[in-house]
N, C-alpha and C positions, 0 to 999 in steps of 0.2 A: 439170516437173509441179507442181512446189510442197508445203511438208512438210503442209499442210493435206489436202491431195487426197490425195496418201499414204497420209494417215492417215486417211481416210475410206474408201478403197480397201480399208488392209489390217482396218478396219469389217467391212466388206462382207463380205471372205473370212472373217473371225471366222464369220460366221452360217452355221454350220456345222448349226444345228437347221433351217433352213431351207429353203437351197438344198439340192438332189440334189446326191451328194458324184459326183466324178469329171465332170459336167457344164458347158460352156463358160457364162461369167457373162460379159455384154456390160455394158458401163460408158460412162457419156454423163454429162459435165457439165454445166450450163449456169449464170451469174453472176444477180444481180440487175444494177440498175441504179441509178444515182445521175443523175435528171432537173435536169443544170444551166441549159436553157433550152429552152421551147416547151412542156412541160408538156402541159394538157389541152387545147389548139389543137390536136393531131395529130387530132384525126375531122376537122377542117376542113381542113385540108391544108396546116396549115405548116411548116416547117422547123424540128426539132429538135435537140436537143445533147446526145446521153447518153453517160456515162460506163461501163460496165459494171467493177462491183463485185469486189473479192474476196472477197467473200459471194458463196456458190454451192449451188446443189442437184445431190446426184447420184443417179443412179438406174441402179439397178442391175437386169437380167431375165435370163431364162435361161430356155428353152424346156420344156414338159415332156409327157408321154404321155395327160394326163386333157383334159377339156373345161372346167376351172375361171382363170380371171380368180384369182388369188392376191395381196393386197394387203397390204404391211407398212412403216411407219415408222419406222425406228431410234426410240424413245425414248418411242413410243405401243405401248402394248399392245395395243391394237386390230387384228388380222387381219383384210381382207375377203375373204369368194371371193364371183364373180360366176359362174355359169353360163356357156359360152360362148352357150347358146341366147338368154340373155336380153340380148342385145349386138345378135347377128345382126338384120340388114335394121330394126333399128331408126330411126324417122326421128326427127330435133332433139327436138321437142315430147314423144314418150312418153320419150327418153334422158333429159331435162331432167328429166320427172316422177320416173322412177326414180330415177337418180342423185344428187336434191338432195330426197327425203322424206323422209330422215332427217336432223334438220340437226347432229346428230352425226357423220355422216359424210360431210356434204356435201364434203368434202375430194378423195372418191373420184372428184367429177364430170373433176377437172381429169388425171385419171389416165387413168381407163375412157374418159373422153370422146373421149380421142386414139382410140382404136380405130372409135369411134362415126363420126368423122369421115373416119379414113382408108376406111370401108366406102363413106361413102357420097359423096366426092368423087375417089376413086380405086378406089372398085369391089372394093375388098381383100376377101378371103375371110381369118377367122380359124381356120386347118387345125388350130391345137392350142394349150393351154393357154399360163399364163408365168405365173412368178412375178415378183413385182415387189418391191423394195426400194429406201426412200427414205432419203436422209441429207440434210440441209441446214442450213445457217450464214445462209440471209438471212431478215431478220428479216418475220415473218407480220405482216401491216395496217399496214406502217409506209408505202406508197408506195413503195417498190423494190423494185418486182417478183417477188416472192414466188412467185404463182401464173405469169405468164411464164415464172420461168426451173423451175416445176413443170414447165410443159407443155411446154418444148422439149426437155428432158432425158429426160422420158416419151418423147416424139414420136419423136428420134434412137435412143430405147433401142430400142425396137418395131418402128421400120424398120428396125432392123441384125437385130432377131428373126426377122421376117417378109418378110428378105429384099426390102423395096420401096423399092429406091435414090430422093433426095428432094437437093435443091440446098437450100440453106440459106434462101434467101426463099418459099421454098414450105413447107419447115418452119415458120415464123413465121408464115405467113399461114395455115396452115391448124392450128396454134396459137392464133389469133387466135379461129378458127372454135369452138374448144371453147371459149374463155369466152366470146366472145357469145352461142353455139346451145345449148351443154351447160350449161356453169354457167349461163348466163344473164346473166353480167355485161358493160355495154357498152361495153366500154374498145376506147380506138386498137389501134395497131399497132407504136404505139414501145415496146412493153415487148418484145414478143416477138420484133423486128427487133434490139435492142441483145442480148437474150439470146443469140441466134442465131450472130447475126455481127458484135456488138463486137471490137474490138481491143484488147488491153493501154495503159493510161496514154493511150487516145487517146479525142478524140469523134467516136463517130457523129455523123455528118452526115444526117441524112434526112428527105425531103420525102413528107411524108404522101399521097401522091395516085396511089397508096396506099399504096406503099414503094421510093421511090426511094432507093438510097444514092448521096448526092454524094460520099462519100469520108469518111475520116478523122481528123480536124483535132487537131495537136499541140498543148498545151496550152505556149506559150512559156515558156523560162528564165525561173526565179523565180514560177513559180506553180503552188499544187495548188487540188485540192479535196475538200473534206468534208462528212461528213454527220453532223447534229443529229438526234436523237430526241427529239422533244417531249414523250415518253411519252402522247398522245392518239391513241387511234386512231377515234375519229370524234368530234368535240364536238358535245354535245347543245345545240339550235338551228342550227349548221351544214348549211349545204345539203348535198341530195343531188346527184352527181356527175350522176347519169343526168337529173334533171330540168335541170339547167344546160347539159349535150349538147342535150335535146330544146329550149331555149330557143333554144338557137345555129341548131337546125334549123329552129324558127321564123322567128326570124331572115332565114335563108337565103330561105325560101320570100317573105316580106312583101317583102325588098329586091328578090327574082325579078320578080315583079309590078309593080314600081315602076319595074324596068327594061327595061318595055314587055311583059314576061312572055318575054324570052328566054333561055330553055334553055341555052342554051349562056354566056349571061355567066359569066365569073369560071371555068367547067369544071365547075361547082356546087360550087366551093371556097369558103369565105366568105376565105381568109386569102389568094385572088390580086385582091379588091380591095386600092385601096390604101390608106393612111390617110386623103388628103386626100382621093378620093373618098367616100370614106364619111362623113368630117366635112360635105362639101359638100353633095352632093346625098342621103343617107339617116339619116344618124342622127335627126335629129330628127322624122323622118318613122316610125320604130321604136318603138311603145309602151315602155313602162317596164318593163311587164308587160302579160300576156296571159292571159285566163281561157280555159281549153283548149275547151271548150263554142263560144265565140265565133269561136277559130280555126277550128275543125272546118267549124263553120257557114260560113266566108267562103272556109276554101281545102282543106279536105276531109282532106288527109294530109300528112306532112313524106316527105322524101327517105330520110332516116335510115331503115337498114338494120335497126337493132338496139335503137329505142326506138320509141313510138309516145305519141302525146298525148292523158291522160287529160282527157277532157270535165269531170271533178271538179273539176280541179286550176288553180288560178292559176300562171303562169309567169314568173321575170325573163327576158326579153325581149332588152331594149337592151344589157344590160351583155355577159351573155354572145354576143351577136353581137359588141360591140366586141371583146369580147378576142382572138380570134385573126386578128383585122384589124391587129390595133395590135402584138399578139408575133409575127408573121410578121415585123414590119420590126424588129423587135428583135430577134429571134434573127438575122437577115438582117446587121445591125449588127454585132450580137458576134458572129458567126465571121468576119465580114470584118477585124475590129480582130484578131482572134486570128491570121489568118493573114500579117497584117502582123507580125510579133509584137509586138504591144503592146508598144513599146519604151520608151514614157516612164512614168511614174507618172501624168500626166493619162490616158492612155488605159487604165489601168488600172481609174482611177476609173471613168472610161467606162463599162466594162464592168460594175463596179459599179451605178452609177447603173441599169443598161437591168437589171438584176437587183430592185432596189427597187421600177423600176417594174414590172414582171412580177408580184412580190408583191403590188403594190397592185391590178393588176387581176386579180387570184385571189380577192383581199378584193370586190371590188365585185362578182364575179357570185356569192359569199355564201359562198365557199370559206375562206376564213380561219380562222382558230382562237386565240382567247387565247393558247395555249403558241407555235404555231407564229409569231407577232405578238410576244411579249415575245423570243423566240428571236432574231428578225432585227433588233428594237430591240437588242438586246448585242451584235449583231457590227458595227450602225453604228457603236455607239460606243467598236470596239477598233481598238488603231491597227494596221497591220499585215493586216488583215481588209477586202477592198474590197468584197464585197456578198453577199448572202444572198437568197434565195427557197423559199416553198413549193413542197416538188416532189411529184410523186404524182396522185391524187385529191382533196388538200385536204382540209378540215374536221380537220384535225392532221396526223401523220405528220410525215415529217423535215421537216427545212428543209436544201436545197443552200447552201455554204459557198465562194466562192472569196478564196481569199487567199495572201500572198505566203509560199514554200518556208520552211518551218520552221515553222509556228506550230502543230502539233500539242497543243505545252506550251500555246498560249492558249485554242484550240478544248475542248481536255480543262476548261479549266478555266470555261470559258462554260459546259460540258457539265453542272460540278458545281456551281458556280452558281446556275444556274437548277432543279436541281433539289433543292437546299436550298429556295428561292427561294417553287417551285410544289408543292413536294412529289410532282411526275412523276418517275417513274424514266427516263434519261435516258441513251443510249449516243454514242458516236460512230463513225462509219461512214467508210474510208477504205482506199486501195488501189483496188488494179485487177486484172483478170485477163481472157483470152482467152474472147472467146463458144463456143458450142458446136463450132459449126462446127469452129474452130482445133485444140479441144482432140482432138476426133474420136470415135474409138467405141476403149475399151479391151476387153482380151480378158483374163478371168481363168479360174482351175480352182477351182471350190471343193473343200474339205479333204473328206478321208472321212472318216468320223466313227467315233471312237475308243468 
């Protein structure tokens, strides 16, 4: 189990003021994640490579006799109770309203929201109350998965509640469901696939289309990886994630049209064309940018499930179409190099090199950030350190770190560095630990109270 989980376990059973003493306590882990390649290309459907973390959330529930939703945080004073009536036959749009008015507790969406989703994709009836209790170690807005490994660790705790048996990619995906529908935010699928069903020390392998697992990919003798905290968690002028999705689906739809208007090209994936198609026959054919107004006008809506294009708004265009054309055959690369195992030092670089340029095309659809940019300039120029990239949603957050076994002594010290340097407070992120799945559901007693 590991002395972290332990000790967050025997947390848990502390909260003696809380849970009802004598009462079964269900217990669900879930990891963040460490994005070492593919990034924000996953809505488009290409192949990723995530690490999951040992930074992890747990959550703890236990059934009870009232009709109240019970919400607590280790470490936040804040208690929520929800009514169970005000949950019931709730649809996306009034859940979204409720759960995120208060943006003090908008926290609560990724919680409640599980319940909102299991009602109304599996038809779940909430028969009785639960208390909830949250502990977690991964770091909030830094890009590793934070809110992912929130929701799958809710999601597991409440189906071992509520008795509604759930395979592990249907947990993820209907994970996925609360932060698109409930929180409202439009992230992929690889946050809550790696939370789920990561493996220990290994990488997810998965093809976004819309969650294939290829498998597990071992990280070859003589190589880890780490993570940088830029201490930025969004830089002001940095684009916004959701509008760089909706350019991509622009994108999607322009290059549609251009390929005679068939539907079926590419599976509506932008990342199964190929590179050298795209150089040939569309890039240049792809505005730069695109005033949302104009688009509307010529082709009416995007495909995107989970963003829609404001008529106000000017859009980049090109760039964010390239990118997940061009990191599809890069990620495709480095796990082909990795499962060879990268046995020379040039293939090492290799791997490097397709990591540099990942960052640089993060920077071009506007995702970039001062911190996370001076971060990856220091790991080029350490020896021992073969390549770095912005992982996450961009505009700050970590920077993924791969490099040769032992350099924790140089990484720590990049760490402090640059935060002399920038005046950013500045962590480092490393290890690994079993997704939810693995870890399962624990069974605890809470104490009776003295």
């Amino acid at each position: 189990m590991g002395t972290s989980a332990a000790a967050a376990l025997a947390n848990i059973v502390s909260q003696s003021d809380y849970f009802v003493p004598g009462r079964v306590i269900v217990v669900a882990r879930a990891p963040g994640r460490l994005d070492l390649m593919g990034g924000i290309a996953d809505y488009s459907g290409s192949l990723v490579l995530e690490m999951p973390l040992s930074n992890a959330t747990i959550v703890a529930a236990q059934a009870t006799n009232d009709e109240t939703i019970t919400i607590r945080s280790i470490g936040n004073d804040d208690t929520v109770e929800i009514p169970l009536d005000a949950l019931a036959n709730r649809d996306y749009a009034a859940a979204h309203i409720m759960l995120t008015a208060d943006p003090a507790r908008r926290w609560i969406a990724y919680i409640a929201g599980a319940l909102v989703v299991l009602g109304q994709e599996r038809g779940m009836r909430i028969p009785h109350g639960v208390r909830i209790l949250i502990d977690s170690t991964v770091p909030a807005g830094k890009g590793v998965a934070s809110s992912a490994a929130l929701e799958v660790a809710t999601m597991q705790a409440l189906c071992a509640i509520y008795d509604e048996p759930m395979d592990r990619r249907t947990t993820a995906m209907l994970c996925q469901m609360v932060e698109n529908l409930v929180v409202g935010a439009p992230c992929g699928v690889m946050d809550q696939m790696t939370s789920a069903c990561g493996e220990k020390n290994r990488l997810l392998a998965l093809l976004c289309q819309p969650a294939q697992i290829l498998g597990h990919v071992e990280l070859p003798d003589g190589l880890e990886v780490w993570g940088i905290d830029s201490g930025i968690r969004h830089e002001v002028g940095g684009a916004d994630y959701g509008a760089v999705r909706t350019g991509a689906f622009m994108g999607l739809r322009v290059v549609t049209e251009l390929a005679d208007d068939d539907e079926t090209k590419w599976n509506g994936y932008l990342a199964n064309m190929t590179p050298d198609e795209w150089r040939r026959l569309y890039r240049e054919h792809v505005p730069l940018t695109m005033h949302g107004e104009d688009f509307l006008e010529r082709f009416f809506a995007i495909s995107d499930t989970v963003t829609t294009v404001d008529p106000e708004r000017t859009y980049a265009v090109r760039m964010p179409t390239e990118h997940p054309i061009l990191e599809h055959a890069r990620v495709t690369e480095f796990k082909r190099i990795l499962e060879i195992g990268a046995q020379t030092e040039g293939m090492r670089m290799q791997l490097g090199a397709l990591m540099y340029e990942s960052h640089e095309s993060y920077s071009a659809c506007g995702l970039g950030s001062s911190g996370t940019d001076r971060l990856v300039e220091m790991v080029r120029d350490t020896m021992g350190l073969y390549g770095a990239k912005i992982t996450g949603g961009g505009s700050g957050g970590v920077v993924a770190v791969l490099a040769r076994v032992g350099s924790r002594e140089v990484v720590d010290e990049i760490a402090e560095r640059y935060s002399r340097e920038t005046g950013n407070d500045s962590t480092v992120l490393g290890g690994s630990s079993p997704g939810a799945s693995a870890f399962g559901i624990k069974h605890l007693h809470s104490k009776s109270r003295s």
